[in-house]
Backbone bond lengths (Angstrom), bond angles and torsions (degrees), N, CA, C in turn:
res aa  C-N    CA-C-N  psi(-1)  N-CA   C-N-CA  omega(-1)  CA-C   N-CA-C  phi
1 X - - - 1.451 - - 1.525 107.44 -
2 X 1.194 118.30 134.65 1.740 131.13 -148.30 1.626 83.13 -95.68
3 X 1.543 125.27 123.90 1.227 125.22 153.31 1.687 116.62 -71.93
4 X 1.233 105.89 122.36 1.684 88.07 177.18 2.139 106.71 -126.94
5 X 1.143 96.34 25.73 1.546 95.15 163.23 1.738 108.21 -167.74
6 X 1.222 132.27 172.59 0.984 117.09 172.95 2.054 98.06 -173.76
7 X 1.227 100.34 126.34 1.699 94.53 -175.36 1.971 107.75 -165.84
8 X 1.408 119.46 129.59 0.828 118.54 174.53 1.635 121.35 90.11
9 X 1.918 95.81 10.25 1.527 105.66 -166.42 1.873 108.30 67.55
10 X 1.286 111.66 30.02 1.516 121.66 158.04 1.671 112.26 -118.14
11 X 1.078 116.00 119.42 1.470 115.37 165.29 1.652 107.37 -115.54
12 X 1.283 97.26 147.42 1.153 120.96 -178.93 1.489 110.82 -127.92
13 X 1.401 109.88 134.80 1.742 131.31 -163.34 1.284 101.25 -132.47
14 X 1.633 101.53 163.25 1.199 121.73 -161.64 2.139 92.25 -131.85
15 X 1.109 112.76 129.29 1.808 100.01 153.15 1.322 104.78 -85.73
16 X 1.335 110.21 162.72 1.200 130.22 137.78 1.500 134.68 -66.40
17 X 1.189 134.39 130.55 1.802 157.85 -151.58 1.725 90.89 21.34
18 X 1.626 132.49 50.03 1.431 122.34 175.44 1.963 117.38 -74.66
19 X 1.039 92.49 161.74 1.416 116.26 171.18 1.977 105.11 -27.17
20 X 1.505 97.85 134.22 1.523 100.77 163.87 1.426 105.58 -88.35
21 X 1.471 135.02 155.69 1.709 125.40 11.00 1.888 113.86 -52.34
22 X 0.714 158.12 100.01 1.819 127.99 148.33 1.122 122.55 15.82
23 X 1.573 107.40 80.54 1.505 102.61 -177.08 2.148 97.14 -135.20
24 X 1.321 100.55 156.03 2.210 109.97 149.60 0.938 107.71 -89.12
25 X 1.667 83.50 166.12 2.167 93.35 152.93 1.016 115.23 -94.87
26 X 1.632 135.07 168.96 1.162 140.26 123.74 1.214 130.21 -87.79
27 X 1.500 117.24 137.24 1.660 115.22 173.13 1.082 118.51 -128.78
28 X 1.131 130.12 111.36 1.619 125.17 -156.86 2.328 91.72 -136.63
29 X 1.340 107.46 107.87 1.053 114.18 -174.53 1.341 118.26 36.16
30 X 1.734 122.43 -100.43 1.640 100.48 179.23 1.353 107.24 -121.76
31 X 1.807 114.36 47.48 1.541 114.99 -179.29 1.454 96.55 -138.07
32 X 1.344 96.07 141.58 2.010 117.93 -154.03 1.790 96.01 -112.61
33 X 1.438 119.97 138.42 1.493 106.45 153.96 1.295 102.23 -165.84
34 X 1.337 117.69 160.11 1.416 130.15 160.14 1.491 136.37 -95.42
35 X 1.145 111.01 130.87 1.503 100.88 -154.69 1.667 107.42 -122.43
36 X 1.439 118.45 106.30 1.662 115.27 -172.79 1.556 121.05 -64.57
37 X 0.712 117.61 126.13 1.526 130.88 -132.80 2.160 86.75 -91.92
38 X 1.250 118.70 -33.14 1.427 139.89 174.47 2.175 107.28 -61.62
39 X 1.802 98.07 -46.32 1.643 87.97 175.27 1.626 82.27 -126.45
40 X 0.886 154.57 26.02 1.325 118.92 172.37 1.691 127.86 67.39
41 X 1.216 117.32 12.40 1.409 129.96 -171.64 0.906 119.40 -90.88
42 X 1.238 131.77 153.71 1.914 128.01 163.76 1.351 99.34 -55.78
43 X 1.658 134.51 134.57 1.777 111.67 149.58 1.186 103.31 -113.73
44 X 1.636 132.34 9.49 1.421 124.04 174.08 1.283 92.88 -165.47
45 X 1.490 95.20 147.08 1.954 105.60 173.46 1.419 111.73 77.80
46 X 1.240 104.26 -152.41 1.528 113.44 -166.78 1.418 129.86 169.58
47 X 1.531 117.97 137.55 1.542 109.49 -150.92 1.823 87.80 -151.74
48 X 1.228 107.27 170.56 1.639 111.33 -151.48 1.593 81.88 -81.61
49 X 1.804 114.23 160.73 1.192 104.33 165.36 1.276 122.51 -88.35
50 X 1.377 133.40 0.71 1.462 114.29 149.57 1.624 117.40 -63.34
51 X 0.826 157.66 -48.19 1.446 165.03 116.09 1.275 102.95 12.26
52 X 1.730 128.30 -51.78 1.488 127.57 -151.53 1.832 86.10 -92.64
53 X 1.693 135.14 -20.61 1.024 137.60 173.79 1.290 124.87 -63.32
54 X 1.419 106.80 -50.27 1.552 129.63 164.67 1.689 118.75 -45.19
55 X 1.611 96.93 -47.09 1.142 93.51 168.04 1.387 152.77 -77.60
56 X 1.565 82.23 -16.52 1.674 109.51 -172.72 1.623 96.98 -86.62
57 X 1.074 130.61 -25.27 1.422 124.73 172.05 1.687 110.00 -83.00
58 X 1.215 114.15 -45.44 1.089 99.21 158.38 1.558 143.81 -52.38
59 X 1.053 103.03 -28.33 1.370 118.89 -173.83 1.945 112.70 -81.15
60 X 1.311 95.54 -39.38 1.696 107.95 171.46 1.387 113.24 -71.80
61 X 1.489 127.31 -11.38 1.119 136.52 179.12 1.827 102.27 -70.48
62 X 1.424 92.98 -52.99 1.746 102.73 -144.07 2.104 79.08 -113.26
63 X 0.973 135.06 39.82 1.331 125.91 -166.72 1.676 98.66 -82.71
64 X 1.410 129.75 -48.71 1.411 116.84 151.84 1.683 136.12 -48.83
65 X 1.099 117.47 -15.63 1.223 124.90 -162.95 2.197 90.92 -106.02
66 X 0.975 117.84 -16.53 1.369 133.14 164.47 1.190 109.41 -66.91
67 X 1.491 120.02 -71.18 1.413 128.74 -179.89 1.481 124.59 -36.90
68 X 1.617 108.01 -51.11 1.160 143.04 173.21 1.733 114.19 -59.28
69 X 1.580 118.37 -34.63 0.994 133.26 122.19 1.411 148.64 11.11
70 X 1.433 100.65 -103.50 1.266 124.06 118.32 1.070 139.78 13.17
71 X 1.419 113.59 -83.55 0.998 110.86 -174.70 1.549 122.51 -95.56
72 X 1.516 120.03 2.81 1.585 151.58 169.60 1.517 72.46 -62.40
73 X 1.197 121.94 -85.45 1.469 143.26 -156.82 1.683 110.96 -34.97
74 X 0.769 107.03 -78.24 1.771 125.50 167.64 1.647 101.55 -28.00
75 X 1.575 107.36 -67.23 1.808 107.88 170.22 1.592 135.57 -56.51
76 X 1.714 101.51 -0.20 1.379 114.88 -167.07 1.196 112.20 49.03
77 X 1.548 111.33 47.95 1.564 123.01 149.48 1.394 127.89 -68.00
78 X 1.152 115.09 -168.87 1.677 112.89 169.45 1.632 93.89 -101.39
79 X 0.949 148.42 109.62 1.344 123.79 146.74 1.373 158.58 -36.00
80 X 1.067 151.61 141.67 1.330 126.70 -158.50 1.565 124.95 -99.08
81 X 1.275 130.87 158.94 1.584 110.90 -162.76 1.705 94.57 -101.69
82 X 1.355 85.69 163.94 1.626 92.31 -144.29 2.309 83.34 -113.67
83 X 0.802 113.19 132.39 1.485 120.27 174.18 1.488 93.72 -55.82
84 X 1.803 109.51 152.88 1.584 125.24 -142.85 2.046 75.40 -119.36
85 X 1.390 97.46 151.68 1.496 112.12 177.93 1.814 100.13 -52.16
86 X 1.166 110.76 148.75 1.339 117.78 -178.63 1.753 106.99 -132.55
């Protein structure tokens, strides 16, 4: 699974050809989630909500550059790394 950001001791991954909705992961020490890339929501797992904040700003930042992602991902591309929250 292609890491394509990582900041704050959060990384965020991409699979290769995975499951629709359009969603990442999150990995934040020993809490896992998926995050739909369309609302921004948890759809599996679970991660602290400072963490789930971080991400959600992050994620609205780069929310095209996800998609795009995405869809590298789906083609069994490499994906591209996405700049880390600043």
């Amino acid at each position: 699974m292609p890491e394509i950001s990582r900041f704050l001791g959060i990384v965020i991954k991409m699979f290769y050809d995975d499951h629709n909705p359009p969603h990442f992961h999150v990995e934040y020490n020993e809490y896992l989630a998926e995050i739909n890339i369309e609302t921004l929501e948890v759809s599996a797992g679970n991660i602290p909500a400072r963490v789930y904040s971080l991400v959600l700003e992050w994620a609205s930042q780069h929310r095209k550059e996800l998609m795009d992602d995405w869809n590298l991902a789906k083609s069994n591309e490499q994906p591209n790394k996405i700049k880390p929250l600043v």
